[in-house]
N, C-alpha and C positions, 0 to 999 in steps of 0.2 A: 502464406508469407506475412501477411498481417497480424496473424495470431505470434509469431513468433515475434514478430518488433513490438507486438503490445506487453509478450512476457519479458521479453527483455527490459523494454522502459517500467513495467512493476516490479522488476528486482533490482533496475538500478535505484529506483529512488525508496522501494521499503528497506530493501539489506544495505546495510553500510559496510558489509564484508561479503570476500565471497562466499558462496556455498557449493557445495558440492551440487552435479544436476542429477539428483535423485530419480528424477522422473523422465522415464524412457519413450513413451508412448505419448504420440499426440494427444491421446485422452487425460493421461495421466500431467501431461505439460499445462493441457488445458485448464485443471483441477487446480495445479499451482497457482497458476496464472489467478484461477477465480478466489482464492483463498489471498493469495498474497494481495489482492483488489482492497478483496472485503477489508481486509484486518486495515489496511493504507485508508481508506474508508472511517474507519473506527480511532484510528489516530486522529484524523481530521477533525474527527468528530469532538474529540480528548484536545485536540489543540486550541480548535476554535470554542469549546465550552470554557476556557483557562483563559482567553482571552488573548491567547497569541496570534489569530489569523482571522481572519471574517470567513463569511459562511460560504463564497464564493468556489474558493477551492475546494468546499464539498458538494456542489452541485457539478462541479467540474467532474469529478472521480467519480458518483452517481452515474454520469453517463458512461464513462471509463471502462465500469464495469457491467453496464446492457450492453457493453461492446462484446463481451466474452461471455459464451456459452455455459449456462449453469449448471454444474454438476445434478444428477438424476438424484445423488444425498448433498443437500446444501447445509447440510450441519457441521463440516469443515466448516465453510462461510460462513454460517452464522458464529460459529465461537471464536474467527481470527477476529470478527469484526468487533466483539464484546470483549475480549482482549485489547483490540487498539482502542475501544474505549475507553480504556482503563489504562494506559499510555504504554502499552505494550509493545514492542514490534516484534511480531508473531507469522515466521516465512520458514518454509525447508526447515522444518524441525526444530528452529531456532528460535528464542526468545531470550526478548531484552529491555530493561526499562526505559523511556524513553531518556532519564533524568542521566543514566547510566553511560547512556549511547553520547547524550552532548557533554557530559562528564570526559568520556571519552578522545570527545574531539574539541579537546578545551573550551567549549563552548557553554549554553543554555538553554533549556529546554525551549524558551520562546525561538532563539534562533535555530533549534534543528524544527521547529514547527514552522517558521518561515519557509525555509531553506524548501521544506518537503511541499508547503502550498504555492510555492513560487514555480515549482518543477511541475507539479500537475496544472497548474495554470499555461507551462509553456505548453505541456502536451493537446490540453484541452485546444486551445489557440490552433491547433493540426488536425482538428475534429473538421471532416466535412460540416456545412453549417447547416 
């Protein structure tokens, strides 16, 4: 039951649309789950290097994702994560720039980089201590 509220809180705050749920199998949910981490991960990373967020809510999402089970090939995860480095949001087969995304919702890319480390900051906050 954990696994599932933790894929669901990574797809509400990586995907700003929905998606289809591709992925059938626990394992395969899992595999999402660690993918859509990493790359939210790598956004962080892309936001707070841009100077939109402090480093806070990447130590938050670090632990986010030793919460979830690493795929046996982490090379999914390694390439959403160098993806959202690169200011990508890269989930369910979908990619998107982030500039695109806050274009999108009238916004700026500093305020979709808020918005996303304010949200891993509530989640972290619900982290056993």
């Amino acid at each position: 039951m954990f696994y599932k509220s933790l894929i669901a809180a990574s797809a509400v705050v990586v995907l700003t649309s929905a998606a289809p749920a591709w992925a059938q199998t626990q394992a395969d949910q899992l595999k999402v789950a660690y993918q859509a981490a990493r790359n939210q991960l790598g956004i962080l990373g892309y936001c707070a290097e841009k100077g939109h967020i402090d480093g806070s809510a990447v130590d938050v999402q670090k632990k986010l994702v030793a919460l979830i089970p690493a795929p046996a090939d982490a090379s999914g995860g390694d390439a959403a994560e160098a993806a959202g480095r690169k200011g990508t949001v890269s989930a369910m087969g979908m990619e998107q720039n982030i500039e695109a995304i806050a274009k999108a919702q009238n916004g700026t890319p500093a305020t979709f980089c808020k918005q996303i480390g304010d949200m891993v900051k509530q989640m972290g906050a619900k982290l056993p201590q």
